[in-house]
DRENBA-344810 format. One line per field, with one value per residue (C-alpha): x, y, z; residue number from 1; residue in one letter. Coordinates in pm, 1 decimal. Example, Ala and Ser with C-alpha at 12.3 -4.5 7.8 and 13.67 -1.06 7.14 Angstrom:
2
x = 1230.0 1367.0 .
y = -450.0 -106.0 .
z = 780.0 714.0 .
nr = 1 2 .
rest = A S .
REM end
This chain:
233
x = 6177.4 6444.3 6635.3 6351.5 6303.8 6696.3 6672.7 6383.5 6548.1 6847.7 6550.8 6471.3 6838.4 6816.6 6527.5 6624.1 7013.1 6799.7 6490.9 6772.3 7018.4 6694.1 6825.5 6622.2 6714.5 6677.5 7012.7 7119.8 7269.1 7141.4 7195.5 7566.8 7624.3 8019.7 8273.5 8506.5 8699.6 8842.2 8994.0 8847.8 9084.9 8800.6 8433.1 8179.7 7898.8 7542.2 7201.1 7092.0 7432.6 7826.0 8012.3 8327.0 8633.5 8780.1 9085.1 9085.3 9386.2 9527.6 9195.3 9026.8 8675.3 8347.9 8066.9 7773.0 7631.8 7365.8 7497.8 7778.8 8046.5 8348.7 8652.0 8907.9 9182.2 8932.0 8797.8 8471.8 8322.3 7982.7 7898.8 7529.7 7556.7 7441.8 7586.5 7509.3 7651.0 7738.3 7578.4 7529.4 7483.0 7373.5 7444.8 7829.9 7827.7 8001.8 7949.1 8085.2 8172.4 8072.3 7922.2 7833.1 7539.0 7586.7 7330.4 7562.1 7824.4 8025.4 8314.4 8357.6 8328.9 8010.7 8088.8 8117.6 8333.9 8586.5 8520.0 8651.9 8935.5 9065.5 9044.9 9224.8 9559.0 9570.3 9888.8 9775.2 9981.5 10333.7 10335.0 10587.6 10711.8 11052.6 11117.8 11400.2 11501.4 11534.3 11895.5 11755.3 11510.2 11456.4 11340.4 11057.7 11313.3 11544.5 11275.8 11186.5 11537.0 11555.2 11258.8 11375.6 11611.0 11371.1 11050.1 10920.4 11139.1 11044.6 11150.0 11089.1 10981.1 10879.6 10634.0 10395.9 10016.0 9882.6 9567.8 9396.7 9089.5 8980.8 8865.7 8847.6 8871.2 8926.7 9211.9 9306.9 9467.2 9747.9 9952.4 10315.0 10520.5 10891.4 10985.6 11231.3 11172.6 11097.6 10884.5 10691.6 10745.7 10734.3 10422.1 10384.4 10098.7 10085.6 9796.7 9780.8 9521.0 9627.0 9429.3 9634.4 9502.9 9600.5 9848.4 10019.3 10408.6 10451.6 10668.8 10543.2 10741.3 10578.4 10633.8 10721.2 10600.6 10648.8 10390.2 10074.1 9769.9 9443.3 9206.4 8955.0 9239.2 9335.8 9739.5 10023.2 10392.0 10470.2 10297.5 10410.3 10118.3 10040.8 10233.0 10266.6 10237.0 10387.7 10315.8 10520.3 10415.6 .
y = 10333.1 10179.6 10155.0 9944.2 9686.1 9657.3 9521.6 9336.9 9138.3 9053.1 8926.1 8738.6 8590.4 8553.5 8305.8 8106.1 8029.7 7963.1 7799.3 7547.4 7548.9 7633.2 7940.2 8267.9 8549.0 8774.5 8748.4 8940.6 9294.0 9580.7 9619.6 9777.1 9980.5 10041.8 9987.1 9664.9 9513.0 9118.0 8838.1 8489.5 8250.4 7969.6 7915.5 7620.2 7601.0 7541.5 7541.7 7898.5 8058.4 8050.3 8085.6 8268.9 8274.1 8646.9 8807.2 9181.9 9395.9 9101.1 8964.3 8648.2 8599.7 8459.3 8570.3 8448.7 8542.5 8477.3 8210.2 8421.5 8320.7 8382.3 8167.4 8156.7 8426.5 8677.3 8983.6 9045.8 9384.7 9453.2 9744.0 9596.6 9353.2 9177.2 8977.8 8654.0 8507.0 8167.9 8078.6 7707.5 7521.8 7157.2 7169.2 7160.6 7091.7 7374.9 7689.2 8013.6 8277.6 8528.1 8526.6 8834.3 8807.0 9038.5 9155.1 9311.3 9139.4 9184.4 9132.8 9501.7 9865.6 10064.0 10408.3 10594.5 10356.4 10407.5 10744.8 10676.1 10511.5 10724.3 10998.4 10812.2 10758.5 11072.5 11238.9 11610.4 11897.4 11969.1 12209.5 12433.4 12204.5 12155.7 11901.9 11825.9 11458.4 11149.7 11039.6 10723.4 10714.1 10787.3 11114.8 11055.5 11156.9 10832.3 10613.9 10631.7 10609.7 10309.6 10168.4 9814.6 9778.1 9853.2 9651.6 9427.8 9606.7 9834.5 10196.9 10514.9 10877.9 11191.5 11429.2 11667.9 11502.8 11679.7 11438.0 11214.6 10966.9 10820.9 10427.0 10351.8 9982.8 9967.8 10146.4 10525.6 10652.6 10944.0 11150.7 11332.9 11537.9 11646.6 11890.6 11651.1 11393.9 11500.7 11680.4 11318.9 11199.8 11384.3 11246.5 10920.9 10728.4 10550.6 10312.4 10309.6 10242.8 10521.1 10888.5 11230.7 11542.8 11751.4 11960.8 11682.2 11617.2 11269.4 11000.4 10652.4 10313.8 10071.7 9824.5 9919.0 9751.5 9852.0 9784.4 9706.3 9705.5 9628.1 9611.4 9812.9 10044.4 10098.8 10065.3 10232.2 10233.4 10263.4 10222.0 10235.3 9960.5 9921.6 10202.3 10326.1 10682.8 10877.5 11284.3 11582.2 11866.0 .
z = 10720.0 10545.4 10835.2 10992.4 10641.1 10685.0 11037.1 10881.5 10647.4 10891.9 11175.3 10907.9 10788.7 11196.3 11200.9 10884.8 11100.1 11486.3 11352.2 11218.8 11501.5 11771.0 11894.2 12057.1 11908.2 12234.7 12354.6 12036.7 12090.6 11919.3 11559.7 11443.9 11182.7 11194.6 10861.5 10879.3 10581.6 10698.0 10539.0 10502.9 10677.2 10686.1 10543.1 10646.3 10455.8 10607.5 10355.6 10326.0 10511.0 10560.5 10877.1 10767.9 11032.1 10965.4 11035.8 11081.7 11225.4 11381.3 11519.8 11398.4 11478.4 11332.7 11140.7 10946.4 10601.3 10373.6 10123.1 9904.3 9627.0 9818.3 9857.4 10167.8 10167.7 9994.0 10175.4 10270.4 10368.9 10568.8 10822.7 10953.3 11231.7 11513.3 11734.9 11932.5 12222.3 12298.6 11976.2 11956.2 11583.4 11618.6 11231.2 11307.6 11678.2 11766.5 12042.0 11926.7 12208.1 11972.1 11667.5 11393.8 11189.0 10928.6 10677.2 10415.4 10309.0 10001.6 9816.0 9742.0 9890.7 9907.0 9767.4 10067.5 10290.6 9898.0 9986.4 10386.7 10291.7 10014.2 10260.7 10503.6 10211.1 10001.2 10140.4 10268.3 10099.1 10237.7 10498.9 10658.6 10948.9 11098.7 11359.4 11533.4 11427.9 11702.9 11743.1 11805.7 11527.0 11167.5 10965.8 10703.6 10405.0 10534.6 10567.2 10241.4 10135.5 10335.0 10271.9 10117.2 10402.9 10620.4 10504.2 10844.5 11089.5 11378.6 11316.0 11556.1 11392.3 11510.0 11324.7 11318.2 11285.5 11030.2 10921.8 11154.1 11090.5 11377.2 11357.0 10977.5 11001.1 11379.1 11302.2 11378.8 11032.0 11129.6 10909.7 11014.4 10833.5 10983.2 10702.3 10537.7 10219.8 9853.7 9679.9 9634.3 9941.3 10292.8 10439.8 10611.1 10728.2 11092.4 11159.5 11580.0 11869.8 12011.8 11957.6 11860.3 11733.1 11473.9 11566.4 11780.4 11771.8 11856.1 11829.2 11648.7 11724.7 11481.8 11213.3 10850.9 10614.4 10219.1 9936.1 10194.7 10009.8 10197.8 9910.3 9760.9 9558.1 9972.6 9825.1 10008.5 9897.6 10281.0 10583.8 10982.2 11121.3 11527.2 11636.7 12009.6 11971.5 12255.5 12259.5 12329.9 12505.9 .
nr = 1 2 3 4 5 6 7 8 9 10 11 12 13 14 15 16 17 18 19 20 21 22 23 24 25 26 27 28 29 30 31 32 33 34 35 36 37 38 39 40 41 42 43 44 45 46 47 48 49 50 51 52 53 54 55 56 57 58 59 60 61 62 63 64 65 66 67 68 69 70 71 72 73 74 75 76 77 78 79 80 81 82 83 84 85 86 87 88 89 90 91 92 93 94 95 96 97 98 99 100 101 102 103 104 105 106 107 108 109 110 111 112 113 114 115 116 117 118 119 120 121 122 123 124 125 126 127 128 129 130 131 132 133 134 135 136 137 138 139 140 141 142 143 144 145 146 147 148 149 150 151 152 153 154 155 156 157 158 159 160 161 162 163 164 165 166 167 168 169 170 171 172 173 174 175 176 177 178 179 180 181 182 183 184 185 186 187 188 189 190 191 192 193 194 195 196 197 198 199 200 201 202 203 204 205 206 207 208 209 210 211 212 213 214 215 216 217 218 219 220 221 222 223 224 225 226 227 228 229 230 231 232 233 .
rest = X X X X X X X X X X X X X X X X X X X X X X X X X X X X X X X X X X X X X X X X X X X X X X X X X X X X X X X X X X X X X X X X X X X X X X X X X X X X X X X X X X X X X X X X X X X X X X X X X X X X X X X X X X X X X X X X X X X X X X X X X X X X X X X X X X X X X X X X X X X X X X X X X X X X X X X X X X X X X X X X X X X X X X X X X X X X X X X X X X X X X X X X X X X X X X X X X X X X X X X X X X X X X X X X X X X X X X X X X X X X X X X X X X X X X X X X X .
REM end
């Protein structure tokens, strides 16, 4: 039941955008319900809604919201969705290719996508690994020793996965340990298209980036983002 009011009220957000830009709502695909966290790069204002350009993982596209207090370069969350196809507003004469509707958005996290992403960055407990390091790469206890030097460069590492979260923010959240690093720090985070198991020893190309903090208390002191991940057997 509340399922059904919730896709209710956004047929009804639906109507108030067409009826102005005379638009059938049947092209509209079902209704999503998937996590995303973006940043505002742009906001036009209409009466009664926003059209927000996003950026999320590298992708900029553009949604529409109820009329909301937020400002460009401030993130906006939502998980319920619909989206619209060659959406055409008379109001700004302008066609999008694709357009979200969203129903929920916010300036902060719900409890349970906090509870998402904290599991995705709480380092797991050292384990009892030993990996034999790249000799064209870095171990996890030098990258952190490096890690001013190496903040916006491309590194290589090989690990042991020993947490995965698949598609947290269109992003799959993986955790290696090699057996080196401190008592502090031994486990680093990958962000990566690419799926691994537990279990997995791979080796992550990606870029390093130090102090990354997506929002939401989602802070890390150092990050690997858009790695290829290559496996071996």
């Amino acid at each position: 039941m509340k399922a059904l009011y919730s896709t209710l009220a956004l047929l009804l957000f639906l109507f108030a955008c067409t009826s102005e830009e005379d638009k059938n709502i049947s092209d509209l695909d079902d209704l999503k319900n998937e996590p995303h966290i973006a940043k505002v790069m742009e906001k036009i204002e209409v009466k009664g809604y926003n059209y927000l350009q996003v950026s999320e993982n590298k992708e900029d596209y553009w949604i529409a919201v109820p009329t909301m207090d937020i400002k460009v370069g401030e993130t906006v969350y939502f998980s319920k969705f619909m989206i619209m196809k060659d959406f055409r507003s008379e109001t700004i004469s302008r066609t999008f290719d694709n357009i979200l509707f969203i129903e929920d958005a916010r300036k902060s996290a719900t409890p349970q996508e906090m509870k998402n992403i904290h599991s995705g960055s709480t380092p797991v407990e050292k384990q009892d690994v030993s990996i034999e390091p790249l000799s064209d790469g870095f171990t996890i206890e030098k990258i952190f020793e490096d890690k001013s030097s190496l903040n916006g460069k491309t590194v290589k590492v090989k690990g042991k996965v020993v947490k995965y979260n698949h598609q947290i923010m269109k992003r799959n959240w993986i955790h290696i340990q090699d057996g080196t690093g401190t008592e502090k720090e031994y486990d680093l985070v990958i962000t990566s298209q690419d799926e691994v198991k537990v279990g997995d020893t791979i080796v992550a190309e990606g870029k390093f980036v130090t102090d990354k903090d997506f929002g939401a208390g989602y802070f890390f002191s150092v990050i690997v983002e858009d790695a290829k991940i290559s496996k071996e057997l």
